[in-house]
py3Dmol code that shows the C-alpha trace and the ligand (Angstrom):
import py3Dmol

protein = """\
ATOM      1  CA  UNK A   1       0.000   0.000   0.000  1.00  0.00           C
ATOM      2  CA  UNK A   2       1.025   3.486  -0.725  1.00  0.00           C
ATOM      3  CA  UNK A   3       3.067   5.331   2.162  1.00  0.00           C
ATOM      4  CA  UNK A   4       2.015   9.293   2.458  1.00  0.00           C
ATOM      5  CA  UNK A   5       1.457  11.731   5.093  1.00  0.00           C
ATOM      6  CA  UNK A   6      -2.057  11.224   6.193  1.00  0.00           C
ATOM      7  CA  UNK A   7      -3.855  14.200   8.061  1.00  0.00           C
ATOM      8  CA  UNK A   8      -4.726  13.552  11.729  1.00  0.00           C
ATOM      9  CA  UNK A   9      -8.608  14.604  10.490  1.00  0.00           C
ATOM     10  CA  UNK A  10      -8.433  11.404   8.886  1.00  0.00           C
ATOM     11  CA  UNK A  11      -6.925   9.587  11.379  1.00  0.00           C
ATOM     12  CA  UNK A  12      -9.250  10.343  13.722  1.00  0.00           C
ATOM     13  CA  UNK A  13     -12.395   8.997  11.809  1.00  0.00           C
ATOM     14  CA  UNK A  14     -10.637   5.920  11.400  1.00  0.00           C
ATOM     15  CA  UNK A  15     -11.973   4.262  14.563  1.00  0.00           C
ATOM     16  CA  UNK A  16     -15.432   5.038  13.434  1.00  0.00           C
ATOM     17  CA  UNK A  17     -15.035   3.089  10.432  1.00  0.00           C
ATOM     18  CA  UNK A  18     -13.155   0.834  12.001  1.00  0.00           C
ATOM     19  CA  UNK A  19     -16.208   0.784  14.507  1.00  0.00           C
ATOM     20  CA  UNK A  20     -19.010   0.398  12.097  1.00  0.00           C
ATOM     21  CA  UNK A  21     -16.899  -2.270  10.012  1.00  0.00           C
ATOM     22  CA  UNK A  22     -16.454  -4.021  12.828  1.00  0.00           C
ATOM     23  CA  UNK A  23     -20.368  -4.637  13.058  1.00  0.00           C
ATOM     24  CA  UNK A  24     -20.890  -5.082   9.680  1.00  0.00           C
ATOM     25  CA  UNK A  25     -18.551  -7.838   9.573  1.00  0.00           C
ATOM     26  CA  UNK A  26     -20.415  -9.131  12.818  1.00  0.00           C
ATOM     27  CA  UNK A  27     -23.453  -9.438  11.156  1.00  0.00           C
ATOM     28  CA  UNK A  28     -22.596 -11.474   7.871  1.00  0.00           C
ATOM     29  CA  UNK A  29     -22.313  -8.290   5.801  1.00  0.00           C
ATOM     30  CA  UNK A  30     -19.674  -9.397   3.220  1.00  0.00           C
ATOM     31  CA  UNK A  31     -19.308  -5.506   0.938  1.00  0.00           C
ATOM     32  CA  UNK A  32     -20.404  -2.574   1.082  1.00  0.00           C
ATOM     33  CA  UNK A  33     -21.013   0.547  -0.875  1.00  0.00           C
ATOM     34  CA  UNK A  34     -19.297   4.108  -0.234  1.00  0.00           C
ATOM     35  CA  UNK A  35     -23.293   5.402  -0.213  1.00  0.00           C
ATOM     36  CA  UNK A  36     -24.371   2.575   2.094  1.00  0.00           C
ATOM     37  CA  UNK A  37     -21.700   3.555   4.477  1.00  0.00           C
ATOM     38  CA  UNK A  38     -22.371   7.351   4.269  1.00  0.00           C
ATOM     39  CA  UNK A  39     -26.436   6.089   5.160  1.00  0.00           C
ATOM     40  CA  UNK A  40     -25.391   4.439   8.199  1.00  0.00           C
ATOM     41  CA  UNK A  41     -22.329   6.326   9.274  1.00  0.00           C
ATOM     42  CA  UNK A  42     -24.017  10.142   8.027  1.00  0.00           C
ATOM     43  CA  UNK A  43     -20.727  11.015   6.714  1.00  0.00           C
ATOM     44  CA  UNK A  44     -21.072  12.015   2.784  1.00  0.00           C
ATOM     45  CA  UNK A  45     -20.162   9.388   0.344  1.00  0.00           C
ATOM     46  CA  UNK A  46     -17.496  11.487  -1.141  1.00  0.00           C
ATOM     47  CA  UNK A  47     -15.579  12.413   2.738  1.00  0.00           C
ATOM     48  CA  UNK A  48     -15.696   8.127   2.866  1.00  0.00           C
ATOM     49  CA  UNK A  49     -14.058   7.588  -1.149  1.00  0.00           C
ATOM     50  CA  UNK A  50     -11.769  10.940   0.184  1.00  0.00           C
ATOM     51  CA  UNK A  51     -10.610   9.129   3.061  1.00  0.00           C
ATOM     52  CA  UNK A  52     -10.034   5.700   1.829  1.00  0.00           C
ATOM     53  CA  UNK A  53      -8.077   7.363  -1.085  1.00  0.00           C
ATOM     54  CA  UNK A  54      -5.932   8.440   1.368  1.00  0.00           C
ATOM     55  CA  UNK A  55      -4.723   4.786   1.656  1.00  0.00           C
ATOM     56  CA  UNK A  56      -5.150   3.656  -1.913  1.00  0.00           C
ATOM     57  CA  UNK A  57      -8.559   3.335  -1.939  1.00  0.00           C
ATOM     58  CA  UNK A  58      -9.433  -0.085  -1.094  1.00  0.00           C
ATOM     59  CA  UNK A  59     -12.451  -0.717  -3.459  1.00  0.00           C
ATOM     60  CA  UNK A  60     -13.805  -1.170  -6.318  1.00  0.00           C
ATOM     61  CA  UNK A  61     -15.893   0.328  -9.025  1.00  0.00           C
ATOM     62  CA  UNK A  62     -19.180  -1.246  -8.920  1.00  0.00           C
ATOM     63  CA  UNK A  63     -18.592  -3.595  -6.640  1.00  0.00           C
ATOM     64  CA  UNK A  64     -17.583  -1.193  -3.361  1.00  0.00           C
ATOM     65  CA  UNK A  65     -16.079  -2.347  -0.525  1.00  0.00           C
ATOM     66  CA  UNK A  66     -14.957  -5.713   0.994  1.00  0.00           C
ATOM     67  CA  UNK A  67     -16.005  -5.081   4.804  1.00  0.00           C
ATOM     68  CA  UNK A  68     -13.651  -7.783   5.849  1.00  0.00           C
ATOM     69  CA  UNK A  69     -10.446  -6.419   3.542  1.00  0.00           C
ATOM     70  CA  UNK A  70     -10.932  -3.235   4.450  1.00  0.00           C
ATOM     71  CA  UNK A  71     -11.772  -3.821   8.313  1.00  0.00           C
ATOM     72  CA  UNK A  72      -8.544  -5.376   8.338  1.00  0.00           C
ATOM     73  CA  UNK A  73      -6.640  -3.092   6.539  1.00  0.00           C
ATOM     74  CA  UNK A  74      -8.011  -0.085   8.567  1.00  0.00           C
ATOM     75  CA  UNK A  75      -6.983  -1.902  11.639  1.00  0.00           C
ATOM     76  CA  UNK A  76      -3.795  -2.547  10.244  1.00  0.00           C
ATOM     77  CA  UNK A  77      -3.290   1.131   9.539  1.00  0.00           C
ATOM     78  CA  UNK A  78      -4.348   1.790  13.544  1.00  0.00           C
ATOM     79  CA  UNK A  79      -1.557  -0.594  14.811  1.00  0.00           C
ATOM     80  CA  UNK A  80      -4.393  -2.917  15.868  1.00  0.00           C
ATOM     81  CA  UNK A  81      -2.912  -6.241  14.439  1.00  0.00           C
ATOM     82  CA  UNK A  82      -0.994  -6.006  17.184  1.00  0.00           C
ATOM     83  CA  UNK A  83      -1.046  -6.527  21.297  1.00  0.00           C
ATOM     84  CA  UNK A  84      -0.624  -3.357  23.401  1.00  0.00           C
ATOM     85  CA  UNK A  85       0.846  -4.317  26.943  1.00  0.00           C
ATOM     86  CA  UNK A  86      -0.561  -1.111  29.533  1.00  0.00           C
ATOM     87  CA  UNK A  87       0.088  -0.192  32.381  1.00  0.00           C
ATOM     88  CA  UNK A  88      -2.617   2.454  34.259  1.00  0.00           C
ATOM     89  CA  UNK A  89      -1.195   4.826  37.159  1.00  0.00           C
ATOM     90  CA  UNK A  90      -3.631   6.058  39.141  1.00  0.00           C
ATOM     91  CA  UNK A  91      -5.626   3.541  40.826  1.00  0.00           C
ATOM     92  CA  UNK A  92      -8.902   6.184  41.695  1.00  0.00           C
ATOM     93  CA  UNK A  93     -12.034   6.237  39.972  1.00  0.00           C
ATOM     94  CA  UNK A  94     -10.946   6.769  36.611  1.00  0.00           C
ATOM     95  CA  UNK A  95      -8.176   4.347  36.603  1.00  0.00           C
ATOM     96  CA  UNK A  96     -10.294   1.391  38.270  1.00  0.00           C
ATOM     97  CA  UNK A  97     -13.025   2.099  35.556  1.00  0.00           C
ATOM     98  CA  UNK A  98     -10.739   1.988  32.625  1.00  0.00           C
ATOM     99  CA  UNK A  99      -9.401  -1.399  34.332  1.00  0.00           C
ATOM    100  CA  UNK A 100     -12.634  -2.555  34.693  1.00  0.00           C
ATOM    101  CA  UNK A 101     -13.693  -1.817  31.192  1.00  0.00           C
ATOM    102  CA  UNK A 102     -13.305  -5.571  29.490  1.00  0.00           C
ATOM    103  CA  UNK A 103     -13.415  -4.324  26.132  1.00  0.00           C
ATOM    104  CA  UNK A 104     -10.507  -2.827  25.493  1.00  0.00           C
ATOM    105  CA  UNK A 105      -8.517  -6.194  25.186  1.00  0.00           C
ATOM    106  CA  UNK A 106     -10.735  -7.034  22.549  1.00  0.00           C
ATOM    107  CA  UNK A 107      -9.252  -4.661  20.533  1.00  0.00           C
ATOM    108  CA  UNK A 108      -5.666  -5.539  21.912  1.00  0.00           C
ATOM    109  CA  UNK A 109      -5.285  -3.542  24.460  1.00  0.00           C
ATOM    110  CA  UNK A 110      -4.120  -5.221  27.740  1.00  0.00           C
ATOM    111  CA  UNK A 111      -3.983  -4.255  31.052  1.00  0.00           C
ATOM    112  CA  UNK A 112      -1.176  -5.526  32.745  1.00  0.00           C
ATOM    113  CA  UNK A 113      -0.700  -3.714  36.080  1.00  0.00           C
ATOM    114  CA  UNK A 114      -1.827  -1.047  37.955  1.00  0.00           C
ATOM    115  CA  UNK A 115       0.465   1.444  40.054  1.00  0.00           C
ATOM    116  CA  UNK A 116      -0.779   4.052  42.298  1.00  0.00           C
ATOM    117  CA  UNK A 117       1.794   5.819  44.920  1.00  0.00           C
ATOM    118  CA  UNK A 118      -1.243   5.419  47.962  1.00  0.00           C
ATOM    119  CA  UNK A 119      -0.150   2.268  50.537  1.00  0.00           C
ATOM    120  CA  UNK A 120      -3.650   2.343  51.573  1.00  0.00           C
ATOM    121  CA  UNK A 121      -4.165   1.030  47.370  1.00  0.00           C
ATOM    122  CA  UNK A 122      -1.413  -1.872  47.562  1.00  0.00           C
ATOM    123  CA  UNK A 123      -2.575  -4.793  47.286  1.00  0.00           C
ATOM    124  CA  UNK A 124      -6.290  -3.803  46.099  1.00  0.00           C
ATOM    125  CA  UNK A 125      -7.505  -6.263  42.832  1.00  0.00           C
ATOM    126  CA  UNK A 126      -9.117  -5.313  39.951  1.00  0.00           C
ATOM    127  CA  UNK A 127     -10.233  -7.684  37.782  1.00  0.00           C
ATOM    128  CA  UNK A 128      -7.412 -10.148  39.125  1.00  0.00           C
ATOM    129  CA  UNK A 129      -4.348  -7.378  38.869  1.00  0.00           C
ATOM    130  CA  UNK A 130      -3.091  -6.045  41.867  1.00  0.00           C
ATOM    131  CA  UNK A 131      -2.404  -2.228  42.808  1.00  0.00           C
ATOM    132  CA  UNK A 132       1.281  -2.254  43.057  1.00  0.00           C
ATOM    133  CA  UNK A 133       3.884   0.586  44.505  1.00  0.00           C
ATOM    134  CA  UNK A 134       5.226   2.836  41.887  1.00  0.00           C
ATOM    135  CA  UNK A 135       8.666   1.564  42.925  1.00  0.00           C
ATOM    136  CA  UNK A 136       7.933  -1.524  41.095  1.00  0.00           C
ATOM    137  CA  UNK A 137       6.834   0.438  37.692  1.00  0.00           C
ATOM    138  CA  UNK A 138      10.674   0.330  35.860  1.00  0.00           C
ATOM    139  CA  UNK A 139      11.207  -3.706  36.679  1.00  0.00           C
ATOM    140  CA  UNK A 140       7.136  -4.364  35.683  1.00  0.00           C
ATOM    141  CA  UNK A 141       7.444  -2.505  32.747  1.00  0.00           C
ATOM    142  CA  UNK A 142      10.822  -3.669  31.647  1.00  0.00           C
ATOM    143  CA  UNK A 143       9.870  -7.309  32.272  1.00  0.00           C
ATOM    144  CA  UNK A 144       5.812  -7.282  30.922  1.00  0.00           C
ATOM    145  CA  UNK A 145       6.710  -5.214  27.358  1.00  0.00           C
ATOM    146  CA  UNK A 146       4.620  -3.052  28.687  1.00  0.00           C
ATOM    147  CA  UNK A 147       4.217   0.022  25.802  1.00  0.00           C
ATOM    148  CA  UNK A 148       1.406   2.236  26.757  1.00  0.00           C
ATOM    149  CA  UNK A 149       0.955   4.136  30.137  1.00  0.00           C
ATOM    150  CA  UNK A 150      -2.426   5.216  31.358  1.00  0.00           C
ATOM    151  CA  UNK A 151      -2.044   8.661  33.385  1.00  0.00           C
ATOM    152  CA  UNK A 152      -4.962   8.693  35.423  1.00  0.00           C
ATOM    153  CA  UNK A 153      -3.600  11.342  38.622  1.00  0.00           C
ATOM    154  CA  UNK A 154      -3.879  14.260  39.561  1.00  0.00           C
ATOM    155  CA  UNK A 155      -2.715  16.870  36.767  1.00  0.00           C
ATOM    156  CA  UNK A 156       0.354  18.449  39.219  1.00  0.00           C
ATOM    157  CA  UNK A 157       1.393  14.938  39.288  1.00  0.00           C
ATOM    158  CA  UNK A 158       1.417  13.675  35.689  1.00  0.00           C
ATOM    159  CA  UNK A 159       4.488  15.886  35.023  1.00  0.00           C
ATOM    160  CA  UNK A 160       7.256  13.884  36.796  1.00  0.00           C
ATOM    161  CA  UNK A 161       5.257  10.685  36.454  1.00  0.00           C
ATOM    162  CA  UNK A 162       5.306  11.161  32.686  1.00  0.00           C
ATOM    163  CA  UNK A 163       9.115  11.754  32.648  1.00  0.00           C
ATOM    164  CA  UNK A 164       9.901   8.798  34.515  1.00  0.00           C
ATOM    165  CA  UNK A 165       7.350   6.532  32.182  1.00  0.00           C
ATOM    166  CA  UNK A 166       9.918   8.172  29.121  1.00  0.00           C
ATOM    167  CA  UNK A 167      13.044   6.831  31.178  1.00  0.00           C
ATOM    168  CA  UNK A 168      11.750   3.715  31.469  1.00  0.00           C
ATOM    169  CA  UNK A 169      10.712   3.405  27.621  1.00  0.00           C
ATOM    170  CA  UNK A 170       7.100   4.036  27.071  1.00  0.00           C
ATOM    171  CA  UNK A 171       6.292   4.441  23.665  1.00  0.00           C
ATOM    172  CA  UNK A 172       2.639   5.984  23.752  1.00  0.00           C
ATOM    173  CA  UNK A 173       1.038   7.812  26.756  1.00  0.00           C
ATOM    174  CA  UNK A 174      -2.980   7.739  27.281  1.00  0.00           C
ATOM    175  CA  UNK A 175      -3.334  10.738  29.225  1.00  0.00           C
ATOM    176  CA  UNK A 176      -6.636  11.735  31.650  1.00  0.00           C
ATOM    177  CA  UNK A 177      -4.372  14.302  33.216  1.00  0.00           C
ATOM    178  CA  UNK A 178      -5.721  17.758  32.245  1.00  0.00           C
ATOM    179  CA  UNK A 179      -2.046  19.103  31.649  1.00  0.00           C
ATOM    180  CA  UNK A 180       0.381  18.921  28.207  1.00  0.00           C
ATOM    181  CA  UNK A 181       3.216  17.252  28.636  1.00  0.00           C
ATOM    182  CA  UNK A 182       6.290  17.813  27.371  1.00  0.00           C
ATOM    183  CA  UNK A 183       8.057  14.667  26.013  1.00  0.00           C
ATOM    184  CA  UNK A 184      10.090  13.481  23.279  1.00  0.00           C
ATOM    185  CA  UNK A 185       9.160  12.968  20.032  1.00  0.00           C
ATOM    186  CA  UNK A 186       9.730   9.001  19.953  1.00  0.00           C
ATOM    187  CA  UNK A 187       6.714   9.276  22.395  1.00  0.00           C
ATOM    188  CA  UNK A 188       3.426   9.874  21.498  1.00  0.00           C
ATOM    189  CA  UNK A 189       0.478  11.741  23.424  1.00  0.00           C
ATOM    190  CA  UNK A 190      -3.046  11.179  23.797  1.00  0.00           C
ATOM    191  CA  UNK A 191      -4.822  13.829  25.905  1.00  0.00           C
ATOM    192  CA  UNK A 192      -8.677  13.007  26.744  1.00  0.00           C
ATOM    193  CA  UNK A 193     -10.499  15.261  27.548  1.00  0.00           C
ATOM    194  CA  UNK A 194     -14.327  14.198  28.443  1.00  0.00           C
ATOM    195  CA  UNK A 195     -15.439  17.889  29.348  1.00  0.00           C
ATOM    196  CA  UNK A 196     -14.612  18.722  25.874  1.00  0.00           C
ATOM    197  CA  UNK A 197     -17.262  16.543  24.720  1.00  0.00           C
ATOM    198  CA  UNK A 198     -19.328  17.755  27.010  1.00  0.00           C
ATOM    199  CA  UNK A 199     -19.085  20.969  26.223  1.00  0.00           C
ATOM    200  CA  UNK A 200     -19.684  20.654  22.520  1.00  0.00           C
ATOM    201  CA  UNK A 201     -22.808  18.734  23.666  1.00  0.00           C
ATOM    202  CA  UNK A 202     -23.800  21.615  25.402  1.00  0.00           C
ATOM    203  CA  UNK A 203     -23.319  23.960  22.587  1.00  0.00           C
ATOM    204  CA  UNK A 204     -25.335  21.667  19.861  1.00  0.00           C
ATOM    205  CA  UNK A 205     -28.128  22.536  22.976  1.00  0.00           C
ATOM    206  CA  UNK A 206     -27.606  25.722  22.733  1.00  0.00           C
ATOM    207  CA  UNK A 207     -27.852  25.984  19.068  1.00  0.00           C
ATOM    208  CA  UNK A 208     -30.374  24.171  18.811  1.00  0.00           C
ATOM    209  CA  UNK A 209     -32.778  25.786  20.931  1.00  0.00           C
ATOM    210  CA  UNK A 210     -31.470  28.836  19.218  1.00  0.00           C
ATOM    211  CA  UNK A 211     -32.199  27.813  15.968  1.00  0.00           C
ATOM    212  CA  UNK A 212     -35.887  26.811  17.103  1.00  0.00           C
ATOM    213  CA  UNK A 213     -36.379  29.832  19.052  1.00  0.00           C
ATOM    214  CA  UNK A 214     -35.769  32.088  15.812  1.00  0.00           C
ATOM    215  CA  UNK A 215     -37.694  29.726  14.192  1.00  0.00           C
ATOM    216  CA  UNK A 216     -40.636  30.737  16.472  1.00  0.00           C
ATOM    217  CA  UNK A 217     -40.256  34.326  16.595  1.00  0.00           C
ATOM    218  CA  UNK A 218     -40.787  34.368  12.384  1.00  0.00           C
TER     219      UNK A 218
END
"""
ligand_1 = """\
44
NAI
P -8.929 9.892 42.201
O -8.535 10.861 43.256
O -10.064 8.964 42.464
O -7.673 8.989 41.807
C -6.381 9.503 41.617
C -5.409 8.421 42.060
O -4.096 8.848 41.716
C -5.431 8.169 43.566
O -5.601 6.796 43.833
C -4.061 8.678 44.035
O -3.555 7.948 45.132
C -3.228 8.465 42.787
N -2.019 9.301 42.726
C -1.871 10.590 43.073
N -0.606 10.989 42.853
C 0.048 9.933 42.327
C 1.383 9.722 41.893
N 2.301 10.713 41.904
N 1.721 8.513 41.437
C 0.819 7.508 41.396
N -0.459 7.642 41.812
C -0.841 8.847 42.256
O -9.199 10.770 40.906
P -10.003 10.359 39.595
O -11.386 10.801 39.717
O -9.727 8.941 39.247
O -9.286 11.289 38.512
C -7.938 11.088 38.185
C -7.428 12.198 37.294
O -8.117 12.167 36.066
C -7.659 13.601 37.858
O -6.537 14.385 37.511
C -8.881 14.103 37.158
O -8.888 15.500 37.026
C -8.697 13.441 35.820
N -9.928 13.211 35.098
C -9.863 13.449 33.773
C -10.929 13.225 32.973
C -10.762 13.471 31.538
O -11.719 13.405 30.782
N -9.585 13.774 31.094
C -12.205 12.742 33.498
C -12.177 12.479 34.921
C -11.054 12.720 35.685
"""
view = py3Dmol.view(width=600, height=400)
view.addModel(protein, "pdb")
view.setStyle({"model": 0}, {"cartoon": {"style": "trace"}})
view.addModel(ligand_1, "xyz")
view.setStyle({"model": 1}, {"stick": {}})
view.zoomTo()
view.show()
């Protein structure tokens, strides 16, 4: 497949497709067409064939899309052919639901161990892994192949914890923390941000009550 700089707008639709693939394959659904995709995904036929272009299109004229090809390939393109090892630091709310949440792994994503600098924590299970003392972090991650961190403390915290998840060779950090770190560029960020979406929810509200409300007044 062709190798080109592909614009993080696209990357981040392709876990939707990826998503909706995913079900189509689930249900028996052997191809599908750019305009059946736009139907169920409302995204226009033409952002879909744009998109897919990006990667050298994957179908075919009059015959569309083979949901299992190009399920795979998209997944290929995410890194999801492959096992993630994760660790999650921060064993509070946030980090025990993430733990808890059995569906990442489907996807390849396992949690490994937990590390949280509270004694009171040590020792604690979730789903069958136990809290452990951030002193153990560089052996456990050296030894487990562990590549992705889960920041889940307190943002004043994330800093330093960040840094030392760098020393110890981290490739990818998931970050809750609601501060940017600062970290090379071998190692990759993602902030989450759930007030953001939130927020925007708030706004489509907003505008649409707006929108009504002029409505009204004509
Ligand atoms: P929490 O207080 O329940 O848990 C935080 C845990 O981090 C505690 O167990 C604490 O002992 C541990 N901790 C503190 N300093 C540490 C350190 N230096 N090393 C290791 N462990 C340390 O808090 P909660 O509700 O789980 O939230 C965690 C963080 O995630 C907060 O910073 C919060 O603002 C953020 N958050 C972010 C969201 C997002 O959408 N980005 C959503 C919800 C929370």
């Amino acid at each position: 497949m062709e190798e080109k700089e592909i614009s993080q707008a696209v990357i981040s639709r392709l876990p939707r497709y990826f998503r909706y693939l995913g079900e189509l394959k689930d249900g028996g659904t052997e191809r599908v067409s750019s305009q059946e995709l736009s139907d169920i995904m409302k995204v226009t036929a033409s952002q879909i064939r744009q998109d897919f272009n990006n990667f050298g299109g994957f179908g075919q004229q009059g015959y569309g899309y083979n949901v299992e090809f190009l399920y795979y390939e998209i997944g290929k393109i995410l890194g999801l052919n492959k096992t993630h090892n994760l660790i999650i630091i921060g064993a509070g709310n946030l980090g025990q639901a993430l733990a808890n949440y059995v569906n990442f792994e489907r996807r390849g994503f396992l949690f490994k161990g937990i590390f949280d600098s509270n004694p009171a924590l040590y020792g604690n299970k979730i789903r069958d892994i136990e809290v452990q003392p951030m002193e153990n972090m560089e052996i456990f991650v050296k030894d487990n192949d562990i590549d992705m961190a889960v920041l889940t403390i307190p943002k004043g915290e994330a800093t330093k914890v960040a840094e030392l998840l760098v020393e110890y060779g981290i490739k990818g950090i998931w970050n809750f923390a609601h501060v940017d770190l600062s970290v090379p560029e071998d190692v990759q960020v993602e902030n989450v941000h759930l007030s953001d979406s939130l927020m925007k929810l708030s706004y489509n509200i907003n505008r649409f009550e707006m929108d009504n409300k002029g409505q009204q007044d004509i």
